[in-house]
C-alpha positions in Angstrom: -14.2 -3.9 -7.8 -13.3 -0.1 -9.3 -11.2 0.4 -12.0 -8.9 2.4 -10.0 -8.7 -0.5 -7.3 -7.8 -2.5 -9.5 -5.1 -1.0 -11.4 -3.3 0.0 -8.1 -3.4 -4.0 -7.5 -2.4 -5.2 -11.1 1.3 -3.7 -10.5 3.2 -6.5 -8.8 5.2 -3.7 -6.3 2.2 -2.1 -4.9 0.2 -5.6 -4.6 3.9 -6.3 -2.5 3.7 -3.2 -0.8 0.0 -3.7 0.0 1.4 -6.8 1.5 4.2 -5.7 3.5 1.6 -2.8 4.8 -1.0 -5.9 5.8 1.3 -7.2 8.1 1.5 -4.1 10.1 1.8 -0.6 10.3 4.5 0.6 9.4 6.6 4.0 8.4 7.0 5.2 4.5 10.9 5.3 5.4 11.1 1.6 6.0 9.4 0.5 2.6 11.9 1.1 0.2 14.4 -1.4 1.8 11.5 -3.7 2.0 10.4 -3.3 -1.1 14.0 -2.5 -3.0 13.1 0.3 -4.9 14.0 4.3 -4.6 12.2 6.4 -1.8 11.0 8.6 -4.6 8.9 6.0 -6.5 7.6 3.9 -3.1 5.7 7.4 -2.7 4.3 6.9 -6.2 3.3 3.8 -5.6 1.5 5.0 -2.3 0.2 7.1 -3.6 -1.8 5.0 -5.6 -2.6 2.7 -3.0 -4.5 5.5 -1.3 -6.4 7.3 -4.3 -7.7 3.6 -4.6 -8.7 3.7 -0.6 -6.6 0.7 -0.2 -4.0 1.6 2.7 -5.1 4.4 5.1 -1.9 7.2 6.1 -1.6 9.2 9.6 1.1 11.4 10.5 3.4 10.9 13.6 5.5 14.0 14.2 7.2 14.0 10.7 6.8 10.3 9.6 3.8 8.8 7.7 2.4 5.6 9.2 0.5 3.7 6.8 -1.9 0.9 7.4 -4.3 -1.1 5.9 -7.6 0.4 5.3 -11.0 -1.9 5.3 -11.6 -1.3 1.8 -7.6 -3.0 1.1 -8.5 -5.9 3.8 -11.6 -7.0 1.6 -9.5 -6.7 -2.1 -6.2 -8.3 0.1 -8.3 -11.2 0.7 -10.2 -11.5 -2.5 -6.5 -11.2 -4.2 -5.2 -14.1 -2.0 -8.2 -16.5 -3.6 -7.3 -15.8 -6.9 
């Protein structure tokens, strides 16, 4: 794995985010509640997740869908075997 994959993974909220995002896709505006931190710092967090290729993002009108890409099935699944 890369360095920056797996940084992004060794911080317990985006590995939960990564999670949450696994299950389906889903908006950027519903992750904080999910996730029970601040709008401001679930974008930092995605942001991370997609510099490391992990979640993929498309735009729908103004919201950001985000999903999981094939790079974060693989690490998801090499993560859960750990």
């Amino acid at each position: 794995m890369k360095n920056d994959v797996l940084r992004a993974i060794a911080d317990a909220t985006r590995l939960k985010l990564l999670e949450r995002i696994a299950r389906s896709e889903v908006c950027a505006c519903e992750l904080p509640k999910s996730a029970r931190i601040s709008q401001p710092a679930v974008s930092q967090h995605l942001k991370v997740l997609l510099g490391a290729g992990l979640v993929d993002m498309r735009k729908d009108g103004a919201k950001r869908l985000y999903s999981l890409s094939p790079l974060g099935k693989k690490v998801l699944g090499q993560v859960s075997r750990w």
